[in-house]
N, CA and C atoms as an extended XYZ file, in Angstrom:
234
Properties=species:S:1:pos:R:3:atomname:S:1:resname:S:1:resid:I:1 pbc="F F F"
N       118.486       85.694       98.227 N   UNK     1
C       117.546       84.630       98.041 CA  UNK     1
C       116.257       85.004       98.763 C   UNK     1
N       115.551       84.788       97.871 N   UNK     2
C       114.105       85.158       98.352 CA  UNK     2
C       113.016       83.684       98.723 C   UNK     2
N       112.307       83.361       99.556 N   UNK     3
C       111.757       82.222      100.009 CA  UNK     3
C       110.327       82.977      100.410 C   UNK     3
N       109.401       82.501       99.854 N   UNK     4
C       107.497       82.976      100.315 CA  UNK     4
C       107.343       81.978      100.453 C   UNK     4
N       106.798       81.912      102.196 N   UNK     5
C       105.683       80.831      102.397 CA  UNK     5
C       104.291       81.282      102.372 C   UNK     5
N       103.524       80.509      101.927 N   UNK     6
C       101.981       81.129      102.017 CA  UNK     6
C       101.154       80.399      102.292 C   UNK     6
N       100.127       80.563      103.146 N   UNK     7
C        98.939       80.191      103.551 CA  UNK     7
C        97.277       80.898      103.259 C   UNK     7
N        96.351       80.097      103.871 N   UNK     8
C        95.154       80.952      103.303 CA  UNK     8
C        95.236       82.336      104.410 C   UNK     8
N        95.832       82.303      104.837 N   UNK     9
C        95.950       83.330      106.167 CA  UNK     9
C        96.811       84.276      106.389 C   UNK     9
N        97.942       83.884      105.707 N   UNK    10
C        99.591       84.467      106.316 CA  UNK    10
C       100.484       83.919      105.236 C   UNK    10
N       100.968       84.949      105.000 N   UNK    11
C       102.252       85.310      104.189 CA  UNK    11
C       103.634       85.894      104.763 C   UNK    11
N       104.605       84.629      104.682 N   UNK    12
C       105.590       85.286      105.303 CA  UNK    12
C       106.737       84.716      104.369 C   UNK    12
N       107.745       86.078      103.994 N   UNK    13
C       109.008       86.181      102.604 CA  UNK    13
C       110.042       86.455      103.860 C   UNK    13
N       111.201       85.263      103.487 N   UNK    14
C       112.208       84.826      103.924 CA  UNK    14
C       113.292       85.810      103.357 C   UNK    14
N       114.093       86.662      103.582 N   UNK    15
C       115.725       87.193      102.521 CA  UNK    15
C       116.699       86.884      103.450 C   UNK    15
N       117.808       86.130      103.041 N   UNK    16
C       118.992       85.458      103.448 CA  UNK    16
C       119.859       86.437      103.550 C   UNK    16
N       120.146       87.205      104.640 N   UNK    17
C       121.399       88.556      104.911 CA  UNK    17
C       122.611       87.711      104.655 C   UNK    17
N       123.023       86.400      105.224 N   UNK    18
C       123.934       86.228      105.534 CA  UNK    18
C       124.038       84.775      105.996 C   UNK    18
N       125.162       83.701      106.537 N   UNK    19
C       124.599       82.265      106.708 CA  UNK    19
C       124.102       82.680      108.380 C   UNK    19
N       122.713       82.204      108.212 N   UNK    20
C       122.398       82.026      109.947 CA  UNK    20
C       121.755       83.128      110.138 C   UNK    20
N       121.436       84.122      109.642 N   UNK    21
C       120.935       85.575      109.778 CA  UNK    21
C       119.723       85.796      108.418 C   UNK    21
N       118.193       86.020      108.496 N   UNK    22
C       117.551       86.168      107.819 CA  UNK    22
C       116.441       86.854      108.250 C   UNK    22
N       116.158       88.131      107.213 N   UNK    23
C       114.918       89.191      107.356 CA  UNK    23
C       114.064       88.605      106.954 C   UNK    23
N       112.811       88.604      108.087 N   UNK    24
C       111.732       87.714      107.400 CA  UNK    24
C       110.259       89.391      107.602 C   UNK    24
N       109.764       89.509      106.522 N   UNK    25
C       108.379       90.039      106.733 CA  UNK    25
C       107.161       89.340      106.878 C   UNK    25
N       106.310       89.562      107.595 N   UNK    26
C       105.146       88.580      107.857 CA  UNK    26
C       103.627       90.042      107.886 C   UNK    26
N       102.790       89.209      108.289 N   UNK    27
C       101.498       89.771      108.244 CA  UNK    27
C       101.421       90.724      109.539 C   UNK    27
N       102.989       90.896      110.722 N   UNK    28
C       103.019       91.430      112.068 CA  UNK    28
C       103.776       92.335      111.467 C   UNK    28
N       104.706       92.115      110.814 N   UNK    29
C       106.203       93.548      110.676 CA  UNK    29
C       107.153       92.579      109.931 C   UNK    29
N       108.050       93.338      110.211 N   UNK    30
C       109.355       92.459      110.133 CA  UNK    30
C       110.218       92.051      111.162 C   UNK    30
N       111.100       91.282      111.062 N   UNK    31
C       111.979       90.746      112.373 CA  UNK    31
C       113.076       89.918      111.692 C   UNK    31
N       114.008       89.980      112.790 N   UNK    32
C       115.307       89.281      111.928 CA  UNK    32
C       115.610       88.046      112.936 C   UNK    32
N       115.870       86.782      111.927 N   UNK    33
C       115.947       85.668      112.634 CA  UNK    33
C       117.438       85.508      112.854 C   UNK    33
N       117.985       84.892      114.210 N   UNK    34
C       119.603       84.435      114.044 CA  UNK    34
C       119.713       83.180      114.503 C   UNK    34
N       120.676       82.149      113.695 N   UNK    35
C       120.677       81.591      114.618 CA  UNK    35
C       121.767       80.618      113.753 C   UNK    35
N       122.402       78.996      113.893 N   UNK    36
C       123.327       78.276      113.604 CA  UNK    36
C       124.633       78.627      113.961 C   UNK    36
N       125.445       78.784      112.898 N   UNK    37
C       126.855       79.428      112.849 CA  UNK    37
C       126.477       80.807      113.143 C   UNK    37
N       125.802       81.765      113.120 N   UNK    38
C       125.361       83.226      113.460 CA  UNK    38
C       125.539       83.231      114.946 C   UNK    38
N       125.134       82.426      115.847 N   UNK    39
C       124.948       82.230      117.153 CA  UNK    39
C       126.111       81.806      117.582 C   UNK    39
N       126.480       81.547      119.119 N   UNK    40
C       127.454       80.934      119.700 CA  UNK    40
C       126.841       79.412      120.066 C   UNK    40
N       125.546       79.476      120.904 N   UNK    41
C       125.024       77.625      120.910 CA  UNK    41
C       124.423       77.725      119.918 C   UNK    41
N       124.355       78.212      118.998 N   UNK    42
C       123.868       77.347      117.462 CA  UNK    42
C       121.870       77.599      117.295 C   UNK    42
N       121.161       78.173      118.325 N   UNK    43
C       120.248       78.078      118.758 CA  UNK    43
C       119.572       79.335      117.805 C   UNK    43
N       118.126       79.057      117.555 N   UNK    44
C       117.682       80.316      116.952 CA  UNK    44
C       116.853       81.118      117.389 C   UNK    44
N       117.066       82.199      117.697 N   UNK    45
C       115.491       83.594      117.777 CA  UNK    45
C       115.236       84.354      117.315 C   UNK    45
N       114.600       85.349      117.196 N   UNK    46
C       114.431       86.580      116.531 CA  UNK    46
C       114.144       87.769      117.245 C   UNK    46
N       114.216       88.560      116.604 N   UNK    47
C       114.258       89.916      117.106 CA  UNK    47
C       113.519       91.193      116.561 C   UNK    47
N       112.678       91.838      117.249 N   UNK    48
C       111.758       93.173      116.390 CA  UNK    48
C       112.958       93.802      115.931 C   UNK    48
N       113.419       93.622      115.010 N   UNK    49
C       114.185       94.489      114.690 CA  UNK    49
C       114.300       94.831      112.660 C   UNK    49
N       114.643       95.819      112.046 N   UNK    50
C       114.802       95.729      110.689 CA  UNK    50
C       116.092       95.263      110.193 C   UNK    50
N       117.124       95.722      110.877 N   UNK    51
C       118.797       95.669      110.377 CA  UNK    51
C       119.207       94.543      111.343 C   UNK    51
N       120.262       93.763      111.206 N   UNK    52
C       121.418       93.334      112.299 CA  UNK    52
C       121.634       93.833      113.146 C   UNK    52
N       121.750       94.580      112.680 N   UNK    53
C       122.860       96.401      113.667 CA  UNK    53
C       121.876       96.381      114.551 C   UNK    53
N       120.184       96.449      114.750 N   UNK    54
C       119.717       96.164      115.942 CA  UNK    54
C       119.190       95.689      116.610 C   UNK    54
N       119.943       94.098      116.413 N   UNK    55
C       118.902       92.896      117.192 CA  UNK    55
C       120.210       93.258      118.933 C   UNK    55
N       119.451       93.297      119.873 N   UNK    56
C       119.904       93.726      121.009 CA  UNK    56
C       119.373       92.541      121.617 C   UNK    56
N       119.605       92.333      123.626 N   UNK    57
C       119.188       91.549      124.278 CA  UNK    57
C       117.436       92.084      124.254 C   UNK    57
N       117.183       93.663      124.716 N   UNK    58
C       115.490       94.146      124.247 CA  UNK    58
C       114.512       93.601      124.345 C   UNK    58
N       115.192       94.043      122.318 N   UNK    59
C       114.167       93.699      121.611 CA  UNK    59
C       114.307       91.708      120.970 C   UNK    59
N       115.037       90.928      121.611 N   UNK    60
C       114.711       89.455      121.269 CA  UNK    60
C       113.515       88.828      121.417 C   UNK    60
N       113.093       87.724      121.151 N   UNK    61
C       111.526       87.467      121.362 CA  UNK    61
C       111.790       86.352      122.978 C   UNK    61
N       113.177       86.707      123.632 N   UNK    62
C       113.088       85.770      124.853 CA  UNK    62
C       112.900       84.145      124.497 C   UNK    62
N       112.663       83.552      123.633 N   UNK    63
C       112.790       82.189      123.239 CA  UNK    63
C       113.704       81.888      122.164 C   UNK    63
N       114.291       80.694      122.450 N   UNK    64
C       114.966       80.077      121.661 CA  UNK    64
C       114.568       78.638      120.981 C   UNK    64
N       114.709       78.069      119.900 N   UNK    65
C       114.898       77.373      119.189 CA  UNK    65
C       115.955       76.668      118.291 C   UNK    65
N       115.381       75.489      118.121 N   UNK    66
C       116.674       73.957      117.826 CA  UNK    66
C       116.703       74.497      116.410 C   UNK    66
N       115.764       74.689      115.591 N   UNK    67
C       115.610       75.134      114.042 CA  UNK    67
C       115.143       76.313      113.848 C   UNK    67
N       115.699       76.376      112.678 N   UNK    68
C       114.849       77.695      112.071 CA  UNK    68
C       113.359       77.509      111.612 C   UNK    68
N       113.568       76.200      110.978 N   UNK    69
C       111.807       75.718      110.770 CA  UNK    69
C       110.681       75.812      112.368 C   UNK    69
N       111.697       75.540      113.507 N   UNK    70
C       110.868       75.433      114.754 CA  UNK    70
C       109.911       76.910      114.763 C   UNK    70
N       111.199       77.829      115.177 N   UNK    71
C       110.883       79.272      114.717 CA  UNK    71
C       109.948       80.064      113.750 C   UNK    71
N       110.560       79.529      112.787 N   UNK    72
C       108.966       80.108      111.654 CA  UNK    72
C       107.649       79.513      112.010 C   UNK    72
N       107.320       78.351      112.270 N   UNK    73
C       106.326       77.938      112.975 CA  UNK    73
C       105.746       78.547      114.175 C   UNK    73
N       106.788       78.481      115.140 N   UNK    74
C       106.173       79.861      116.374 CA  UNK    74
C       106.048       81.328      115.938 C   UNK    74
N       106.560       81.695      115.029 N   UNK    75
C       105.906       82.866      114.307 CA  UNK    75
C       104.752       83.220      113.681 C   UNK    75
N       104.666       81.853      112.870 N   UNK    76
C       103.064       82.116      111.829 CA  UNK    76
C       102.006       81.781      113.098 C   UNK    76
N       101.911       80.952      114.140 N   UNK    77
C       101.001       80.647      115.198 CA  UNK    77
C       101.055       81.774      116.398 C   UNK    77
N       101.554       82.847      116.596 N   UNK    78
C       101.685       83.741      117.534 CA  UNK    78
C       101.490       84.810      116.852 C   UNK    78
């Protein structure tokens, strides 16, 4: 499943790996979001990373979030 959000500014395409796990590309790179059932507290972040295989402690973005919508929001504004 493919999901584009777009703005006059920023373009960022959502692909669903898995439930709770999604590669998002944006106008920075790419990064992989985790979080719900993917997680143990249910909580979401992301990670510089391309694959699963290497979202590590690292490379995480150190914040967490209640939603995934919270998240994409601190993404397109940072």
């Amino acid at each position: 499943m493919f999901i584009s959000l777009q703005s006059k500014t920023k373009t960022m395409i959502v692909k669903r790996i898995q439930e709770g796990i999604y590669k998002i590309k944006d106008s920075k790179g790419t990064w992989i979001a985790m979080g719900g059932f993917a997680t143990m507290n249910g909580k979401w972040t992301a990670y510089d990373s391309c694959t699963r295989e290497d979202c590590k402690t690292i490379n995480n973005w150190a914040i967490e979030f209640d939603t995934f919508k919270q998240l994409k929001e601190f993404a397109k504004n940072n």
